[in-house]
Short mmCIF file of the C-alpha atoms (twelve columns), coordinates in Angstrom:
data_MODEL
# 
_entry.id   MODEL 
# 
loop_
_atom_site.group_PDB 
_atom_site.id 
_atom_site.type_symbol 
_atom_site.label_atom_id 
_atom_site.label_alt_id 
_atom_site.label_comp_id 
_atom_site.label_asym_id 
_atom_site.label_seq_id 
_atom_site.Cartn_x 
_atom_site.Cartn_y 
_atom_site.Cartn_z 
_atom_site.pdbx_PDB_model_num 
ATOM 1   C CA . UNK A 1   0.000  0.000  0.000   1 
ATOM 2   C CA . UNK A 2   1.420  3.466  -0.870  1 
ATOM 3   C CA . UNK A 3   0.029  6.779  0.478   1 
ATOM 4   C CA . UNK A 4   1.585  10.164 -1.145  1 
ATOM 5   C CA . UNK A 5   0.283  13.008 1.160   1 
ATOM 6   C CA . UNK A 6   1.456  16.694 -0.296  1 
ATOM 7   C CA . UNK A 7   2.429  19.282 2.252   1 
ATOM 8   C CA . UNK A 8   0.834  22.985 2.369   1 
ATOM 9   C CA . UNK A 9   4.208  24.816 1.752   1 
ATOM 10  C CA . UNK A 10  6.322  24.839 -0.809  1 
ATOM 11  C CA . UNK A 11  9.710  23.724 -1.032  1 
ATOM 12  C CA . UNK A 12  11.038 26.783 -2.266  1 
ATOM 13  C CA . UNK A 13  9.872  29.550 -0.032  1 
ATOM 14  C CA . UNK A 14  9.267  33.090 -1.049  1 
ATOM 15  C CA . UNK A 15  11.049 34.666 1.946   1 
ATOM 16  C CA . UNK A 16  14.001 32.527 0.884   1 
ATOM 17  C CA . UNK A 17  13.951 34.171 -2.873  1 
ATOM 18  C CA . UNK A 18  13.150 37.728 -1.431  1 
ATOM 19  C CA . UNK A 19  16.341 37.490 0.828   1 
ATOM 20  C CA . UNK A 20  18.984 36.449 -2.005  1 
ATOM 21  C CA . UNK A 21  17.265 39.289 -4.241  1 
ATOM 22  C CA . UNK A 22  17.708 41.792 -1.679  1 
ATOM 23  C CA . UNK A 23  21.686 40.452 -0.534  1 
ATOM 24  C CA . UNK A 24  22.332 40.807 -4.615  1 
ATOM 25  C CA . UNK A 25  20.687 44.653 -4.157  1 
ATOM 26  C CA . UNK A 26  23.120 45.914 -1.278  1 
ATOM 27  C CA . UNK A 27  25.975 43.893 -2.523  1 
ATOM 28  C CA . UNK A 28  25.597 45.811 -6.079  1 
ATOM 29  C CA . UNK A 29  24.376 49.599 -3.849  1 
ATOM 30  C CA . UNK A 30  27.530 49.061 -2.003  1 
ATOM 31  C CA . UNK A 31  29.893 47.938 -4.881  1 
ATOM 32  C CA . UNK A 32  28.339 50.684 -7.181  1 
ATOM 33  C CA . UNK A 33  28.956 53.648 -4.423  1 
ATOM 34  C CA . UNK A 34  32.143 52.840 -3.622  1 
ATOM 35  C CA . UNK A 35  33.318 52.117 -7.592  1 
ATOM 36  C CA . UNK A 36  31.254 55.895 -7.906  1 
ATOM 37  C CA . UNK A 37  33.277 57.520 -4.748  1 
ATOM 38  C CA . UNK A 38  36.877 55.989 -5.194  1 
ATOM 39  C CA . UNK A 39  37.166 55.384 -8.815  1 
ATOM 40  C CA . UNK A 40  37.926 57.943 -11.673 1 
ATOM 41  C CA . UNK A 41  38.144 55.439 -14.256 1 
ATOM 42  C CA . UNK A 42  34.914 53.170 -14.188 1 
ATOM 43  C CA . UNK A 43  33.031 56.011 -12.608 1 
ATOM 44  C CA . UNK A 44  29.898 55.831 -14.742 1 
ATOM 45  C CA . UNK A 45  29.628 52.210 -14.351 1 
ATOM 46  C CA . UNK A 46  30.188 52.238 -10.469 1 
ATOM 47  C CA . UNK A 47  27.085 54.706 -10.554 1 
ATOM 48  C CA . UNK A 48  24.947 52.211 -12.954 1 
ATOM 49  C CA . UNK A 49  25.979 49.569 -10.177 1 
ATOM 50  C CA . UNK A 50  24.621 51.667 -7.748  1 
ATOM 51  C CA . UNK A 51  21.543 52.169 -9.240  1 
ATOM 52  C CA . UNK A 52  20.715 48.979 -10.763 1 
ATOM 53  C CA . UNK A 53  21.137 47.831 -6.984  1 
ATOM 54  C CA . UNK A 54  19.056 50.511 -6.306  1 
ATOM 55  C CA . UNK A 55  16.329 49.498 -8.551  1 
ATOM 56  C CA . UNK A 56  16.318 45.695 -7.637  1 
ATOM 57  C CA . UNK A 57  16.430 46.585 -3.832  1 
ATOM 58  C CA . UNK A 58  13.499 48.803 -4.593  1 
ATOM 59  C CA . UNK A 59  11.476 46.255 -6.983  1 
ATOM 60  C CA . UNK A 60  11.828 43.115 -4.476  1 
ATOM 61  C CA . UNK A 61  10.795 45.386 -1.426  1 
ATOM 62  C CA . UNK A 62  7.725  47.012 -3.388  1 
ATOM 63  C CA . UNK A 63  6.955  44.532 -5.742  1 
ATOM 64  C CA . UNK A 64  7.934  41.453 -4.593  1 
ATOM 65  C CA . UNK A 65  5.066  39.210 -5.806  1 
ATOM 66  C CA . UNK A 66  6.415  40.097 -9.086  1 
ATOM 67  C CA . UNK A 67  10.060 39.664 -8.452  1 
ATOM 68  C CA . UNK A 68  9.223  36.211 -6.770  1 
ATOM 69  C CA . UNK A 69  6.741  35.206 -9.813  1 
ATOM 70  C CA . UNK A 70  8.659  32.229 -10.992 1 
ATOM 71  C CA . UNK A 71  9.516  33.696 -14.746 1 
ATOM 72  C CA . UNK A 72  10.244 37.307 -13.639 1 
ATOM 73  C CA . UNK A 73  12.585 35.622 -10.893 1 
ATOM 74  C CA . UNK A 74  14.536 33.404 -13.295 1 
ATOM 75  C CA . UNK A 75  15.305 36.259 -15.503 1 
ATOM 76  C CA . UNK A 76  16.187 38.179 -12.852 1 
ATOM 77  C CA . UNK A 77  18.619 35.606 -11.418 1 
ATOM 78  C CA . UNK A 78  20.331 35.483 -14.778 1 
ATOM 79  C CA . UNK A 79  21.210 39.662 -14.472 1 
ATOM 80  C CA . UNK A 80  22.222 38.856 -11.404 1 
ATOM 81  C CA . UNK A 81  24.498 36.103 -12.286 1 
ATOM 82  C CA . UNK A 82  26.028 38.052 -15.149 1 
ATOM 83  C CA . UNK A 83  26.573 41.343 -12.730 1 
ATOM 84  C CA . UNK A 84  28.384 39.700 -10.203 1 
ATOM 85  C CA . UNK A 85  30.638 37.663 -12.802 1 
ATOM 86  C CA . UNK A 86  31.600 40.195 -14.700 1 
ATOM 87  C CA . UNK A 87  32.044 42.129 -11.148 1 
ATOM 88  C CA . UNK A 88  34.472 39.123 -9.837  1 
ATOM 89  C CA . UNK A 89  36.123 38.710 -13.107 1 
ATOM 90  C CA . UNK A 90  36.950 42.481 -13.458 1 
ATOM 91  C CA . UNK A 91  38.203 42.337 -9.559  1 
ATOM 92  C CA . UNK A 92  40.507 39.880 -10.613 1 
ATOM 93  C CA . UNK A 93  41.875 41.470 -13.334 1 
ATOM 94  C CA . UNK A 94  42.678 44.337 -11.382 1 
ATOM 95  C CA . UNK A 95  43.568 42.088 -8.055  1 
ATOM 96  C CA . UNK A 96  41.415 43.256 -6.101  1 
ATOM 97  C CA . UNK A 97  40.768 40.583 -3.983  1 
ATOM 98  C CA . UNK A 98  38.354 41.495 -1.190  1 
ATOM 99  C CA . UNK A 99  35.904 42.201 -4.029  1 
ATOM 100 C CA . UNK A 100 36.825 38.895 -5.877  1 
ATOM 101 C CA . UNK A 101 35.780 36.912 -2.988  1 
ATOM 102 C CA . UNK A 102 32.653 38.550 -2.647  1 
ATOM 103 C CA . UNK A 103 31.119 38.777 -6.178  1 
ATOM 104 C CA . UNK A 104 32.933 35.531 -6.335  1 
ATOM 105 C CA . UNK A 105 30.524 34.136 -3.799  1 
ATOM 106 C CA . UNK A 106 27.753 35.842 -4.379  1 
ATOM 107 C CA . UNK A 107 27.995 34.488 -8.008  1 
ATOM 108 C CA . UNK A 108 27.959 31.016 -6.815  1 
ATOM 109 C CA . UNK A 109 25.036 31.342 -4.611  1 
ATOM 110 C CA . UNK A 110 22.549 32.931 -7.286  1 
ATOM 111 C CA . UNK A 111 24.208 29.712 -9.576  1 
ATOM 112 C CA . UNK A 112 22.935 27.380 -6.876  1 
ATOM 113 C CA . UNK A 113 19.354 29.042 -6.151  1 
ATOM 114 C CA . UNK A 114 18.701 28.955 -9.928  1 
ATOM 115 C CA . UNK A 115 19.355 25.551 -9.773  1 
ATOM 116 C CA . UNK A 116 17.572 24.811 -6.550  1 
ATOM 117 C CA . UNK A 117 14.313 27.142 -7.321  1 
ATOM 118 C CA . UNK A 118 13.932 25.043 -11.339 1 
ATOM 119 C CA . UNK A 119 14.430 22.208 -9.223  1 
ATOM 120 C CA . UNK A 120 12.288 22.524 -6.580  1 
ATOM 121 C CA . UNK A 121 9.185  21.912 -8.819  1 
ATOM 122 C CA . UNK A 122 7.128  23.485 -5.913  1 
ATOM 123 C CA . UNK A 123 5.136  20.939 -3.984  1 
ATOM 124 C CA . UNK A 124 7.053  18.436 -1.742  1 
ATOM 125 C CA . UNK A 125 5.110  15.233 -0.651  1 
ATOM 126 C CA . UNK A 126 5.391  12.611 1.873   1 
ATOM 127 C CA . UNK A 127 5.457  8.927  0.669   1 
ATOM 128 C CA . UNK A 128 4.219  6.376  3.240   1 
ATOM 129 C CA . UNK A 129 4.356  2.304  2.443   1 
ATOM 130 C CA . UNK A 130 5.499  -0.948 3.853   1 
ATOM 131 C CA . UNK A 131 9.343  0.184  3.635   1 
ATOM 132 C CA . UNK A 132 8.706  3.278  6.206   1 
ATOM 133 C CA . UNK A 133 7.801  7.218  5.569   1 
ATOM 134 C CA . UNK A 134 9.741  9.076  2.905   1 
ATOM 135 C CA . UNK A 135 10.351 12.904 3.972   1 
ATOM 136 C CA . UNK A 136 10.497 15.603 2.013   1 
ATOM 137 C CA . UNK A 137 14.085 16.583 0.326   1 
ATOM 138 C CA . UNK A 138 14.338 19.546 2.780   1 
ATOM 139 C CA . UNK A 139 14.372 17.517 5.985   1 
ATOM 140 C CA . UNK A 140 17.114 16.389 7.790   1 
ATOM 141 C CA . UNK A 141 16.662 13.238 7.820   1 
ATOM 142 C CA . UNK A 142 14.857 11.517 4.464   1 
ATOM 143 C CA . UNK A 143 13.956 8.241  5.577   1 
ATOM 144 C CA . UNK A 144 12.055 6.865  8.761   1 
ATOM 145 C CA . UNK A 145 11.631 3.117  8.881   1 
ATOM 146 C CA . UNK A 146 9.195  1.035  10.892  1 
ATOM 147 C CA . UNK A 147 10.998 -0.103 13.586  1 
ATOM 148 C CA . UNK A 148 11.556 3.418  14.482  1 
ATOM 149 C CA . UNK A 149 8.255  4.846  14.490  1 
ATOM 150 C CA . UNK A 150 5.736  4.372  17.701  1 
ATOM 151 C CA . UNK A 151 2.190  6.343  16.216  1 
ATOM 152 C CA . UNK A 152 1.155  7.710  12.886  1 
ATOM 153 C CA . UNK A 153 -1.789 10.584 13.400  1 
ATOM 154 C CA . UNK A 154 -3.341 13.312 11.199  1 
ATOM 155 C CA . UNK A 155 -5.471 15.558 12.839  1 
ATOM 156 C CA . UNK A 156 -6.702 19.316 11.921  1 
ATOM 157 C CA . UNK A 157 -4.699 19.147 8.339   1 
ATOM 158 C CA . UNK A 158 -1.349 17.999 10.646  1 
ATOM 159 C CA . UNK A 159 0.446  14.952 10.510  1 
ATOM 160 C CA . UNK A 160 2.775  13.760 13.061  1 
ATOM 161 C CA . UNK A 161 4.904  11.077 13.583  1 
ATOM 162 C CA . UNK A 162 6.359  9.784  16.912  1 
ATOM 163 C CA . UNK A 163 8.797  7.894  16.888  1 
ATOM 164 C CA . UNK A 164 9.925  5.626  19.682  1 
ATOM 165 C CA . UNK A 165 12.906 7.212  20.980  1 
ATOM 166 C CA . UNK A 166 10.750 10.507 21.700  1 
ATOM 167 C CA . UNK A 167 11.209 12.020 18.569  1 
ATOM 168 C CA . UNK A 168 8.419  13.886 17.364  1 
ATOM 169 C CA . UNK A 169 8.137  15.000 12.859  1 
ATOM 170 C CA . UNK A 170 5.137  16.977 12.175  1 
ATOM 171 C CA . UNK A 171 4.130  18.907 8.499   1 
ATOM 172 C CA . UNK A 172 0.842  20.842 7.770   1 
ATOM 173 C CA . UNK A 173 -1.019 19.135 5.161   1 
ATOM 174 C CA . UNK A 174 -3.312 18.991 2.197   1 
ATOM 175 C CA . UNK A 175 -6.457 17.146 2.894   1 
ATOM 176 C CA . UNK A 176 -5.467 13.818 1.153   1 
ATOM 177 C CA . UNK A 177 -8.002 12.104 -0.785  1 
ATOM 178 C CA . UNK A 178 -8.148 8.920  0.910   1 
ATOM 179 C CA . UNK A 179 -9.771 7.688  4.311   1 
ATOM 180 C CA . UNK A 180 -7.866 8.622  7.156   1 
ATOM 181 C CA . UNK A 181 -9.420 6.427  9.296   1 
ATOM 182 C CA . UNK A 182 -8.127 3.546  6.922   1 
ATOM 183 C CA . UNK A 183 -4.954 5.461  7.060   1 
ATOM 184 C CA . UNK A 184 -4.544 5.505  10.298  1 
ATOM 185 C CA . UNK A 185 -5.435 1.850  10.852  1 
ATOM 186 C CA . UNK A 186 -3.042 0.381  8.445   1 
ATOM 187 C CA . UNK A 187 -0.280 2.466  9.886   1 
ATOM 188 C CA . UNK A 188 -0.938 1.081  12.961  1 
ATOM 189 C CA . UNK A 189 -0.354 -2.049 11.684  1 
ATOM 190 C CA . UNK A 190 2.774  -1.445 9.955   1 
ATOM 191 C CA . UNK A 191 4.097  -0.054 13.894  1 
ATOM 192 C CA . UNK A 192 2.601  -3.736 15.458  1 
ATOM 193 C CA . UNK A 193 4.488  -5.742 12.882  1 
ATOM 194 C CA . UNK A 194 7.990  -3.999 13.304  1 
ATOM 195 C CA . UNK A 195 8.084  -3.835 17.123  1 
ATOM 196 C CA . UNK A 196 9.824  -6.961 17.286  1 
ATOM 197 C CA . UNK A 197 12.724 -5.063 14.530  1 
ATOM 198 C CA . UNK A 198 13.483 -2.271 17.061  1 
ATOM 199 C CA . UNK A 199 16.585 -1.887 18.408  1 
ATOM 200 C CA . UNK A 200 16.901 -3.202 22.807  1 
ATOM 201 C CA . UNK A 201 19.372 -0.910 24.497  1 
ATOM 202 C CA . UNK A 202 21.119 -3.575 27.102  1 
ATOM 203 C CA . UNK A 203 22.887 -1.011 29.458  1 
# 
């Protein structure tokens, strides 16, 4: 028997988008006045630094639901990405390496949260059957076998498992479309028939 339940939040979270939009915004403000300030060469483009991190600071703060929409934030990532690379790769040519590191890392972090946000795919689900409960990718730990688990109960849209050695997992769900009761009754019986598997601590 195999129960998928799908959890209320998603496993990209908008907070999490909004945050990396607005770190990319000060790093570019404070890159752009300081290029602006201290530079008579690249002056003009340490002041269209400054304001393009000026703009995005202002557009993710303001308009957020449309810097977070999924195809506004992908292009978005990809300015990003391109700003801080060409930032790093200037800062290297010039050895400047307190800005290399920076852009540098900053560059790699956008690279992983465009990967991670096309990823995500947006829903994460819990997959209960006769091997144990699989957890979403987010959690710490992925899998929870039988032997390990003492009740299985969803109440008021929450499910929560306790497991034996006092451990406690709990997500907000969707309402599944299958009989809890039945649910409930069969996972029961999955925690009776493993008992005998669990691990006896002798000291």
């Amino acid at each position: 028997m195999d129960y998928t339940l799908q959890l209320v939040e998603e496993k990209v979270k908008r907070h999490q988008v909004t945050a990396l939009h607005l770190t990319c915004g000060l790093a570019f403000l404070g890159g752009g006045a300081v290029i602006f300030a201290y530079n008579s060469v690249i002056t003009q483009w340490g002041l269209a630094l400054l304001l393009f991190g000026l703009a995005l600071m202002s557009l993710t703060i303001f308009k957020n639901k449309v810097v977070t929409a999924p195809k506004s934030n992908t292009i978005i990532r990809v300015l990003e990405l391109l700003v801080s690379a060409a930032l790093c790769i200037y800062s290297a040519t010039q050895r400047w390496n307190f800005p290399i590191g920076i852009y540098g890392i900053l560059g790699a972090g956008i690279a992983y949260a465009m990967f991670w946000e096309r990823s995500a795919g947006g829903k994460q689900f819990i997959l209960i059957n006769e091997d144990g409960i699989k957890l979403p990718i987010d959690s710490r730990k992925r899998f929870i076998q039988w032997p390990e688990v003492d009740k299985v109960i969803f109440r008021f849209g929450t499910l929560s498992v306790n497991c034996a050695d006092n451990r406690m997992f709990q997500w907000n769900m969707h309402n599944p479309d299958f009989d809890m009761a039945v649910f409930e009754s069969w996972c029961d019986q999955q925690v009776e028939a493993n008992k005998s598997k669990r691990l006896v601590d002798d000291w």
